[in-house]
Structures are given as C-alpha cells and as structure tokens.
C-alpha positions as CSV (number, residue, x, y, z in Angstrom):
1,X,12.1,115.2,19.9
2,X,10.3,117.5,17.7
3,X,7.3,116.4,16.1
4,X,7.4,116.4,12.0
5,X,5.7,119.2,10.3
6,X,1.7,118.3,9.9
7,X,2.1,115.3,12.2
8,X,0.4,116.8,14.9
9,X,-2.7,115.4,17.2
10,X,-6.0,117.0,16.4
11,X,-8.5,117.8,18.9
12,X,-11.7,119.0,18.2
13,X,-14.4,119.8,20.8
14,X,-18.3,119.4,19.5
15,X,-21.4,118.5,20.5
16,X,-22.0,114.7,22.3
17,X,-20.9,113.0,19.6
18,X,-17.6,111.9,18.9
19,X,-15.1,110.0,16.7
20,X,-11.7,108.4,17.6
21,X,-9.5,108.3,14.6
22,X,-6.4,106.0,14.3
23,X,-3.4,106.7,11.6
24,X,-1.5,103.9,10.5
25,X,1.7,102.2,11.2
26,X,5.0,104.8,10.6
27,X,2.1,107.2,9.9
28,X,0.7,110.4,11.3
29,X,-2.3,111.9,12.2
30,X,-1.8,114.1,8.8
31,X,-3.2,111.0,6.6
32,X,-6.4,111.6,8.7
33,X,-6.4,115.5,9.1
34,X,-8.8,116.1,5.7
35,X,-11.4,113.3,7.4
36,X,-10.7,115.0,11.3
37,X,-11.7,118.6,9.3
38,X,-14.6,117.2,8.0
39,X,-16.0,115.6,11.0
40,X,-15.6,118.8,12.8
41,X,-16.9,121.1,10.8
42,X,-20.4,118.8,11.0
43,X,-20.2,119.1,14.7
44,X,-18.5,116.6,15.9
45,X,-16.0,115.8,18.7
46,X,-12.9,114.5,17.5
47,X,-9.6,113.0,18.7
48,X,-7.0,112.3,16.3
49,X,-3.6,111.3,18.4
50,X,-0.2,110.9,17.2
51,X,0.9,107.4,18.4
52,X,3.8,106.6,20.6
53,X,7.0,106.4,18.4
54,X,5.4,108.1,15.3
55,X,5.8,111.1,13.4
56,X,9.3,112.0,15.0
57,X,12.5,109.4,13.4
58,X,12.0,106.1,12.8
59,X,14.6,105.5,16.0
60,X,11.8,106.5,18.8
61,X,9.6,103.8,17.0
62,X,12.5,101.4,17.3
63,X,11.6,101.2,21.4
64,X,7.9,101.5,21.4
65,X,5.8,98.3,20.2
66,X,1.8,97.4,19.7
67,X,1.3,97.7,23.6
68,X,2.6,101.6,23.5
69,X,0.0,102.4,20.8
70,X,-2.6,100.6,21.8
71,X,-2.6,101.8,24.9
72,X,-2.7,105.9,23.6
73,X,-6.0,105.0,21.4
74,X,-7.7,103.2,24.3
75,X,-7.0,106.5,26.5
76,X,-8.4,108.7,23.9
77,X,-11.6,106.1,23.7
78,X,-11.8,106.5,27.7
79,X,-11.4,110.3,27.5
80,X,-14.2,110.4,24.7
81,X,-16.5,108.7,26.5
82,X,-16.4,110.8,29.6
83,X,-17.5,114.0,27.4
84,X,-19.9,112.4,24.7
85,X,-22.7,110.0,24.6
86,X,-21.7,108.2,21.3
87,X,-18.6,107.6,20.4
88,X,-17.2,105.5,17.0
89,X,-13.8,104.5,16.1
90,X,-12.0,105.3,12.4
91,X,-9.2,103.9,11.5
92,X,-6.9,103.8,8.3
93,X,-4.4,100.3,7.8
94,X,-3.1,99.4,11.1
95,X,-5.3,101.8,12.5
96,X,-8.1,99.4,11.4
97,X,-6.5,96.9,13.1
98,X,-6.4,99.3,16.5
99,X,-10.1,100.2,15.7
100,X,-11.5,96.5,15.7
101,X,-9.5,95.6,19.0
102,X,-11.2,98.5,20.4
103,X,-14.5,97.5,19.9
104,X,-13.6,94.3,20.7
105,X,-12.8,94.9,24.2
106,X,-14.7,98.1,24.7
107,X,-18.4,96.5,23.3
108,X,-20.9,99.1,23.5
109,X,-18.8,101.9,24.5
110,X,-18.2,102.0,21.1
111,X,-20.9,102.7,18.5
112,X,-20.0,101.9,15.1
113,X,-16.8,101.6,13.2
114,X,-15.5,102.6,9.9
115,X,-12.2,101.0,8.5
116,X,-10.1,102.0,5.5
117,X,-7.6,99.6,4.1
118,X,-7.5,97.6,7.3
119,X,-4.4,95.7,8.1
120,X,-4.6,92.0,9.6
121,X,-1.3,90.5,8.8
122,X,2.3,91.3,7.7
123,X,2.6,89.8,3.9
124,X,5.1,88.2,2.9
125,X,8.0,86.1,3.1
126,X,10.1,88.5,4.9
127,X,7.5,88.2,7.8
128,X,8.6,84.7,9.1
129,X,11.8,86.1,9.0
130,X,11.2,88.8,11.8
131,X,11.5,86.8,15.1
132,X,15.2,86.3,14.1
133,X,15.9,89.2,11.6
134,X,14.9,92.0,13.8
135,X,18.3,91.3,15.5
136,X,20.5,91.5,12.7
137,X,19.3,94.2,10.8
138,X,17.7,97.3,12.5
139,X,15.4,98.6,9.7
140,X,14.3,97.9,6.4
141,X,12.5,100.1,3.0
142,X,8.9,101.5,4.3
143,X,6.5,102.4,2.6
144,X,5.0,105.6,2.2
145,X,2.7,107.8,0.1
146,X,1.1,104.9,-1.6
147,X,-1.7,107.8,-3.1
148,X,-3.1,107.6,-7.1
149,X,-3.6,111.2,-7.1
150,X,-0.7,113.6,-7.7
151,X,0.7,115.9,-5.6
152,X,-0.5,113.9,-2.6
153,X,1.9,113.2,0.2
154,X,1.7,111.2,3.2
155,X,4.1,112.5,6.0
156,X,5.4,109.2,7.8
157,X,9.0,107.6,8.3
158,X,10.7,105.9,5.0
159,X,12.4,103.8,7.2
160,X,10.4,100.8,9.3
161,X,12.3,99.2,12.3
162,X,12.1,95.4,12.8
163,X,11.3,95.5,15.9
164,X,8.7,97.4,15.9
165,X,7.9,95.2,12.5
166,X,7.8,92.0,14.6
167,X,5.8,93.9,17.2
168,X,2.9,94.5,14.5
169,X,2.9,90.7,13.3
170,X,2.7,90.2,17.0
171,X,-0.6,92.6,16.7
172,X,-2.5,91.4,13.9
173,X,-2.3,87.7,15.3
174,X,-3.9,89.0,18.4
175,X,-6.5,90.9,16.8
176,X,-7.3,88.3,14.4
177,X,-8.6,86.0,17.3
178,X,-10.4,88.3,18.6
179,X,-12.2,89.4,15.6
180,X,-15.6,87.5,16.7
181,X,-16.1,89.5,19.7
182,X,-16.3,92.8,17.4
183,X,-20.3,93.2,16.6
184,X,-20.6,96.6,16.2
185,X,-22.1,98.4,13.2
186,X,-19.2,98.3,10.5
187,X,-18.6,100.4,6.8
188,X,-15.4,98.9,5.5
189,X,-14.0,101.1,2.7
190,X,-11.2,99.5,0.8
191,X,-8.5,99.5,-2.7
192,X,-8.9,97.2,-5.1
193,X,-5.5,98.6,-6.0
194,X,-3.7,98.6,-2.6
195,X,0.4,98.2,-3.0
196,X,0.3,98.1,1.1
197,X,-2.2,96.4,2.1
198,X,-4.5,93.5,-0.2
199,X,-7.7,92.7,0.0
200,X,-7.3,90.0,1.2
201,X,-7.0,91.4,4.7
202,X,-10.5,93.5,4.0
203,X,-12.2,90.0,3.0
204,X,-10.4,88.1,6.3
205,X,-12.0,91.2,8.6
206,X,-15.4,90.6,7.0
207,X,-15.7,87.0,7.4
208,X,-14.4,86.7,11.1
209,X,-16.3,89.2,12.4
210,X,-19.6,89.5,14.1
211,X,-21.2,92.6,13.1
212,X,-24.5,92.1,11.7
213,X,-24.7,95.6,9.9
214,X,-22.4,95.8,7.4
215,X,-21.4,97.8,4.8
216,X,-18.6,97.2,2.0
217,X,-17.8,100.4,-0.6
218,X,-15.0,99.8,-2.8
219,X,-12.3,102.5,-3.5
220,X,-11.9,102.5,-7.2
221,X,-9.9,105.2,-7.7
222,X,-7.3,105.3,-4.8
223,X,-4.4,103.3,-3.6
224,X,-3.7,102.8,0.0
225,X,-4.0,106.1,1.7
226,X,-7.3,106.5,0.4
227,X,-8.3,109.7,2.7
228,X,-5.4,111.7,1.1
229,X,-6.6,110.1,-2.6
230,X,-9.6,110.6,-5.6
231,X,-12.0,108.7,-3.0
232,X,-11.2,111.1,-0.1
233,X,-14.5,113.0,-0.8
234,X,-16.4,109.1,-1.1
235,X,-14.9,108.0,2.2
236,X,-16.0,111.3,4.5
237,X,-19.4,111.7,2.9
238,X,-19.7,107.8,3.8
239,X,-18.6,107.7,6.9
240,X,-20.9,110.7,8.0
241,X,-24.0,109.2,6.2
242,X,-23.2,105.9,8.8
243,X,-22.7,108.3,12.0
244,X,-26.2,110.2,10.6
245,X,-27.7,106.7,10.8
246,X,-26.6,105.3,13.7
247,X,-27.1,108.7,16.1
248,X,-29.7,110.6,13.7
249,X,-29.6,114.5,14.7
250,X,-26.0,114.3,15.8
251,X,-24.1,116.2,13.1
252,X,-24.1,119.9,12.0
253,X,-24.9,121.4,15.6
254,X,-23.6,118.7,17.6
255,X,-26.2,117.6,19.3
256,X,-29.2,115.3,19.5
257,X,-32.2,117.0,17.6
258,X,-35.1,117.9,20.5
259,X,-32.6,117.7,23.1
C-alpha cells in the first residue's frame, strides 16, 4: 500500500549521537519532519520511523495494535545504539507514551527524553465503551491537525479504528504502571490549550515518574501538534539545549569535542 505523501521515515546519519523520534497515534513521521531537520542539520543521528499501520488508510491500522508499534520504535532504539554512543528518545502524544516505555525498559541505553503533549489515557466516556464497541462499529471521527497556526497541516488518517482504539487504552494502562521505572533526564513540553490531549496526562507523567532532572516548558501558543505550531521554534531550540547539556560537544559536527 503506498505510503501517503510526506509520511515517509526519516533517516539521518551523524556523528555518535542520536535521537529516536516517535509520531503519534494515526500520525506520521511528517508531524516530526521540521524537529528530525533540525536535529540533523546540528549533527545529529536520527531515526524517525513510520509505524506499523500508519500513514497508508486507516484499514491497515485496523490489524496492527500497541504490540506492532512498539515493537518498530524498540528496533530503531536497538539499531541506534549499535552506531552511536548516546542515544535519547522524542516523542509527540502517543509517541510520549512509546518514549517513556522505552526508557523504562531500556534504562541507560537511553539518555534523556523529551515529550510533547504526551498521551497516558483515552478521555472520555466513549473509552469504557471500547472493549464492547470495537465490535459493532469499525471506526469512529479522528482527530487531526489540531495546530493554532494557519496553514499548518498534519498528514494522518481522519478516521480511527476501534480496534486499534481499544489497543491504545490497552497501552496507556501498561505504561502508566510502569512509569516509576523511567528515571532518565526528562523536558516535558506541553498545551495549555490541547483539544487532544489535557494536561492532565502531562501532570499524571510528572508525578509518577522517577526522573530526578526535570524540566516543564509550557506551549502558550500552540495546540496539540505543537512541532508543526507557533512554539515549533521553542520546542527544537529546547530540546537541543537538553541534548547540549546532557552530551556537551555533541551537536554541530557530530561528535564529542577532543575526541
């Protein structure tokens, strides 16, 4: 099936340092691509992958679930760490969630991690109607291009299947225990005006997990998809200042000054 137009993995060979970056549910790697660019051109290695059922039609997502794209990210973590010395995890809404079971299970194979608009549970009422709805209805409304600034687009499906719904909800709960075991260096970047994901689920990540180093920025001017929004330039400059401080020498060339 072919892929959508801009919803292509990203792969970016630099110098020992890399990043793993992980789109959102019914996203693509073209929320990310902006934040990818601009991690490369500092010298970075980067892997942005398209996940398993994503960025085709909503009916390959229908047969995949949380194990298919979980598995793809931890890959790209394993492939990363064969051909760089440091590697750190991004991730945008679900992709938070991905991120944080990442470090979780990986510990100090992964460095530091930086989370926009992290996802930990499915809202609403409709969510404790999923075990049984999922097989009566196929698909319900998504949600797409929640972005302040005009003339921004998200490329993703506008369509969400319920299975792969329920799957997520399956996800979050899992992730959500484990949030203790994550105690890696952590910049959260989040919406006070999120119409996808609410606070609420920034606050939750904060307080379960273990991370000592910590850092909170608020996105004041964006929505949801905040690396395609105003705070676009605020979330890249960020998240290269926290690479800078965690692997000083690392960006621009590539490689470790004195090396």
């Amino acid at each position: 099936m072919p892929v959508l137009p801009g919803a292509e993995p990203f792969r970016h060979q630099g110098g020992e340092a890399g990043v793993l970056l992980c789109h959102g549910f019914t996203g693509t790697p073209q929320s990310l691509r902006p934040w990818a660019d601009h991690l490369a051109a500092r010298g970075l290695t980067v892997s942005l992958p398209l996940l398993p059922g994503h960025g085709t039609r909503w009916e390959d997502m229908a047969v995949t679930g949380w194990q298919d794209w979980y598995a793809e990210v931890d890959r790209e973590l394993r492939v990363l760490r064969d051909s760089c010395d440091t590697v750190f995890v991004f991730g945008l809404s679900m992709g938070g969630a991905l991120a944080l079971r990442l470090a979780a299970r990986h510990g100090h194979d992964v460095a530091g991690l930086v989370l926009v608009n992290p996802a930990n549970k499915v809202h609403g009422l409709s969510a404790h109607a999923l075990p049984v709805a999922r097989h009566l209805v196929r698909t319900t409304k998504g949600v797409v291009s929640d972005i302040a600034l005009e003339g921004s687009e998200e490329v993703g499906y506008h369509r969400v299947p319920l299975h792969a719904a329920h799957s997520l909800r399956n996800f979050f709960r899992l992730v959500d225990a484990e949030l203790p075991q994550v105690t890696q260096p952590v910049l959260l970047l989040h919406s006070p005006q999120d119409h996808v994901v609410p606070p609420a689920d920034s606050a939750r990540v904060l307080s379960r997990i273990s991370s000592r180093d910590v850092e909170e920025v608020l996105l004041e001017q964006s929505y949801h998809v905040a690396t395609l929004d105003h705070d676009a330039g605020l979330v890249f400059d960020r998240s290269v200042r926290f690479v800078e401080r965690l692997a000083p020498g690392v960006t621009e060339k590539g490689s470790r000054s004195g090396d």
